[in-house]
SELUM-618953 format. One record per residue: chain; x, y, z of N, C-alpha, C, CB in turn; residue in three letters; residue number from 1. Coordinates in pm, 1 decimal. Glycine has a CB too. Layout:
<recs>
   chaine      neast     nnorth        nup     caeast    canorth       caup      ceast     cnorth        cup     cbeast    cbnorth       cbup   residu   num
        A          X          Y          Z          X          Y          Z          X          Y          Z          X          Y          Z      ala   NUM
...
</recs>
This chain:
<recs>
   chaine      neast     nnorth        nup     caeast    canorth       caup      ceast     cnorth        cup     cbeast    cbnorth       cbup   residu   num
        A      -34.0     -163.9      606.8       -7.4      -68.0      501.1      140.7      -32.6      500.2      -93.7       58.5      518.8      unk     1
        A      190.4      -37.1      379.8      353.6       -2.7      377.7      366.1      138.1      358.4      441.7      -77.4      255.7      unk     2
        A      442.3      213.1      444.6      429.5      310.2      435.4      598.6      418.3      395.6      347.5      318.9      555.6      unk     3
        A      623.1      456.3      273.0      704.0      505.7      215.8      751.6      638.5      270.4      664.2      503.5      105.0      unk     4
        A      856.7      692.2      324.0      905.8      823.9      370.8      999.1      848.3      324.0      925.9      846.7      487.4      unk     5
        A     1119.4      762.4      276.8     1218.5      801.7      269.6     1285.2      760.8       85.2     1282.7      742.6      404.1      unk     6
        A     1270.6      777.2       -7.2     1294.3      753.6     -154.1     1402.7      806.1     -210.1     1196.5      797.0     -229.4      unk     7
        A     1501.5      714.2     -291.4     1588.0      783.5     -311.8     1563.6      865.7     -530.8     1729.2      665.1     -256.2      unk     8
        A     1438.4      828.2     -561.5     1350.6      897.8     -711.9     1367.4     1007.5     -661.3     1175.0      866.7     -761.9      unk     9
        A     1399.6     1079.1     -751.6     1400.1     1240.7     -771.6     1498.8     1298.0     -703.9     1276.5     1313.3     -726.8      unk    10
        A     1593.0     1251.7     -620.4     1714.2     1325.6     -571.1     1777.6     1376.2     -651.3     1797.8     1265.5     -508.2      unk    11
        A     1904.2     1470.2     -636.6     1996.3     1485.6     -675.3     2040.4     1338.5     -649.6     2055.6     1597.7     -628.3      unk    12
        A     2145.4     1322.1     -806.5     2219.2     1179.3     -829.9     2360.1     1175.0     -755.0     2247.9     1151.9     -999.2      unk    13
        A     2410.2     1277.1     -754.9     2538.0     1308.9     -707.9     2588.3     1180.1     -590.9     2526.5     1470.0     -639.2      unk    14
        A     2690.5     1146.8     -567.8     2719.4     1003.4     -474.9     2738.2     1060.6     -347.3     2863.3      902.4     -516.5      unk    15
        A     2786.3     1227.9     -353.2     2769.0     1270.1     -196.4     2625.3     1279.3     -133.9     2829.9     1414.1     -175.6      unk    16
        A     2533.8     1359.2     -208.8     2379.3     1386.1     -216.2     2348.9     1253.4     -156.7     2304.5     1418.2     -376.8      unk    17
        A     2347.0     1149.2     -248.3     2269.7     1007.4     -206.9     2294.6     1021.0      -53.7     2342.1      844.5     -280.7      unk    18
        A     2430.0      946.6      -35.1     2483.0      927.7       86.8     2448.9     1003.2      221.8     2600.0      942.0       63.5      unk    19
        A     2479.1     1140.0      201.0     2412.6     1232.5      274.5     2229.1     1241.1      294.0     2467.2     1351.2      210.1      unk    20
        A     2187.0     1212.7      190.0     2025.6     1195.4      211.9     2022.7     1035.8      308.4     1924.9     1181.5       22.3      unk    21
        A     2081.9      916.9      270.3     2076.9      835.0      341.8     2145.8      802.8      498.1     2098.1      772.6      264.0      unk    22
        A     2248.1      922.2      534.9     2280.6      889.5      653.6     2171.9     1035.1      701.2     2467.6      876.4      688.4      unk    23
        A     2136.3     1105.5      652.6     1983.6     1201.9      709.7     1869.3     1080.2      780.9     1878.1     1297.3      531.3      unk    24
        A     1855.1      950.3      685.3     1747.8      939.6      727.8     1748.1      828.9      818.8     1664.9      936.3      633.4      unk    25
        A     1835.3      754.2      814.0     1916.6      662.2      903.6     1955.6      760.4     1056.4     2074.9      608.9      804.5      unk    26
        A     1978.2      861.4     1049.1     1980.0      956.8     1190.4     1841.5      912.5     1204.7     2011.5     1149.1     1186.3      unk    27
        A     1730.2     1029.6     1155.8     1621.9      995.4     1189.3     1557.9      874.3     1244.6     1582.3     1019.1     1114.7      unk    28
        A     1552.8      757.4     1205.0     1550.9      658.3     1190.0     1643.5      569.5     1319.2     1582.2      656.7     1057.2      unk    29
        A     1712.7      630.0     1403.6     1769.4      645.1     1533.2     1907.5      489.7     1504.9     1612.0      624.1     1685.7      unk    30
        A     1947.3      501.9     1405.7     2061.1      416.5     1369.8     2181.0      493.1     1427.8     2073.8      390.1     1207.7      unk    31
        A     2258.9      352.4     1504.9     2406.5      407.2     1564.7     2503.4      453.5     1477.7     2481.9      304.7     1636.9      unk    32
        A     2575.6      536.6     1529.6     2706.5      577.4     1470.7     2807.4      442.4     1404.6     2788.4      657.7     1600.2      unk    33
        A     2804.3      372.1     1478.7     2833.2      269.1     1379.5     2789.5      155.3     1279.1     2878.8      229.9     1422.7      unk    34
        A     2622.5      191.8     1317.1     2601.4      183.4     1196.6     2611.8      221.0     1064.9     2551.0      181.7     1203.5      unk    35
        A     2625.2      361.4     1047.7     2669.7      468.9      971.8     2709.3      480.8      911.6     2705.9      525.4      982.9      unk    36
        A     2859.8      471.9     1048.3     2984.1      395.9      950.9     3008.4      294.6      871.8     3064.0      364.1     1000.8      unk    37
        A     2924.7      197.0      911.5     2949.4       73.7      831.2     2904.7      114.6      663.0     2847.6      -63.5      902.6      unk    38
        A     2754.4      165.7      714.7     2708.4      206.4      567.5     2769.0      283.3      508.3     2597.6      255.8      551.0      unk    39
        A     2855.9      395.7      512.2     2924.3      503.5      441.6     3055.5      451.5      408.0     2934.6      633.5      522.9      unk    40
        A     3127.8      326.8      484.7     3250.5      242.6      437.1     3194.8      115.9      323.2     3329.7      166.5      589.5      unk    41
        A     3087.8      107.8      319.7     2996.8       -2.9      211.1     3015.0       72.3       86.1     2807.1      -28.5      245.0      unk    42
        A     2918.8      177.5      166.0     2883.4      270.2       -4.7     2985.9      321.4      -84.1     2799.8      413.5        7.2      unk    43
        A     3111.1      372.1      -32.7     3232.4      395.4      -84.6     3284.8      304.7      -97.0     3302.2      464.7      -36.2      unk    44
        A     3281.7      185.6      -95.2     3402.8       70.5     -121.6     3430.9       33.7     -243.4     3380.4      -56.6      -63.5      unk    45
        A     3372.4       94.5     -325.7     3346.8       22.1     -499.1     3330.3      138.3     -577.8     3190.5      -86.8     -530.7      unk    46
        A     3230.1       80.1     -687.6     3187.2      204.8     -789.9     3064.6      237.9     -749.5     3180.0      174.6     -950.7      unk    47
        A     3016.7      367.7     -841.0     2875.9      427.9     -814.1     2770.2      304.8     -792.2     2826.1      527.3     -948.7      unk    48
        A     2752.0      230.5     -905.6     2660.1      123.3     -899.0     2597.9       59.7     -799.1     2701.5       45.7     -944.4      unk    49
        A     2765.2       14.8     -703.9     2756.5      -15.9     -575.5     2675.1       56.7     -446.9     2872.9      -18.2     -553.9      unk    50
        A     2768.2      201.3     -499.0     2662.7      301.2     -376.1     2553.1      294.9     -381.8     2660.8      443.4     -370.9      unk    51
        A     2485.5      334.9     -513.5     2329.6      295.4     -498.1     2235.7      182.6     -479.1     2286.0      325.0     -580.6      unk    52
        A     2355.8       21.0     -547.0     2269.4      -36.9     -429.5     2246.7      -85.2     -306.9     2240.8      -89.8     -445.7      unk    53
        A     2369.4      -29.7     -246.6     2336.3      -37.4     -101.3     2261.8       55.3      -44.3     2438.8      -39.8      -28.4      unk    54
        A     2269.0      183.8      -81.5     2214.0      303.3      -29.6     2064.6      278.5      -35.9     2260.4      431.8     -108.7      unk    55
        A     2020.0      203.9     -178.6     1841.3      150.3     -191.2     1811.1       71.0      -76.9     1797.6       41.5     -333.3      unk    56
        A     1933.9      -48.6      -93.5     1897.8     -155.6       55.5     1868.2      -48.9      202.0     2077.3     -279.2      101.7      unk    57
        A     1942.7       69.1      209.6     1942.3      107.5      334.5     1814.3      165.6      345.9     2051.1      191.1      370.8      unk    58
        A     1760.9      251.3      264.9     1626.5      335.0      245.8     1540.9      220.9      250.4     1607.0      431.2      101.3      unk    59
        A     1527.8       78.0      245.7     1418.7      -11.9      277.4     1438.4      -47.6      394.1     1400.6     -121.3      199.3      unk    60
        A     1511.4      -42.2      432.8     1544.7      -90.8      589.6     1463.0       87.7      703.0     1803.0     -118.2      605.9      unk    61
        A     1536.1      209.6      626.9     1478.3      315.2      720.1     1310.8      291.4      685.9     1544.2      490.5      680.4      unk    62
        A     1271.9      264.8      575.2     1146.6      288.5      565.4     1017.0      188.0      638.7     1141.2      295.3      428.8      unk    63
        A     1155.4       74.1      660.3     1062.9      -56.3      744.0     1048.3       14.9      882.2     1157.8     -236.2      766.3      unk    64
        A     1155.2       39.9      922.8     1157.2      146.6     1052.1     1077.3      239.2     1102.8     1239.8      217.8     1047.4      unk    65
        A     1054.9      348.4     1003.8      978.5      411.9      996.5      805.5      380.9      984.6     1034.3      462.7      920.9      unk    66
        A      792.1      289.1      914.1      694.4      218.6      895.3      620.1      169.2     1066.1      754.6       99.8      794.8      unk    67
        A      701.1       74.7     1087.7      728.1       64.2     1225.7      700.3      144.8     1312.9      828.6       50.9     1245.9      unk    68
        A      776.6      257.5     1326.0      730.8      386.9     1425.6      563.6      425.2     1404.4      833.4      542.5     1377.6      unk    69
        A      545.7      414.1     1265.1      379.3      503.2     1245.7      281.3      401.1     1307.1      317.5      538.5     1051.5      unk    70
        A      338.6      288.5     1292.9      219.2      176.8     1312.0      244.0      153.2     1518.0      269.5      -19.9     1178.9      unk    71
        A      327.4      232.4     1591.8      292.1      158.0     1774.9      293.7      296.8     1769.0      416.8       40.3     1910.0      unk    72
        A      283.8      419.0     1663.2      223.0      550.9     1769.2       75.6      497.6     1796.0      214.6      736.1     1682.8      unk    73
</recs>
């Protein structure tokens, strides 16, 4: 079962909001500091467009994770 936690529908759109909701869940989600970084030097490297679609790629990656965690409790 795929299991969804982390969505970036219905946020605030704002490019800080996103970002900040996605390095929230990427903490959670027990990703290194440089991972982080990498993602927050991605998401800013371009235009909005860009941020969001990396920021989507990242929220499938926390949610595989997460997914992950629910399924070896």
């Amino acid at each position: 079962m795929k299991y969804t936690k982390y969505n970036l529908v219905g946020i605030d759109g704002n490019a800080f909001f996103v970002m900040g909701y996605v390095i929230n869940a990427m903490k959670e989600c027990k990703f290194s500091k440089s991972d982080i970084d990498a993602y927050y030097k991605d998401a800013t490297s371009s235009n909005y467009d860009h941020l969001i679609c990396v920021s989507v790629e990242m929220i499938d990656k926390c949610n595989e994770i997460a997914d992950d965690m629910l399924i070896s409790k």
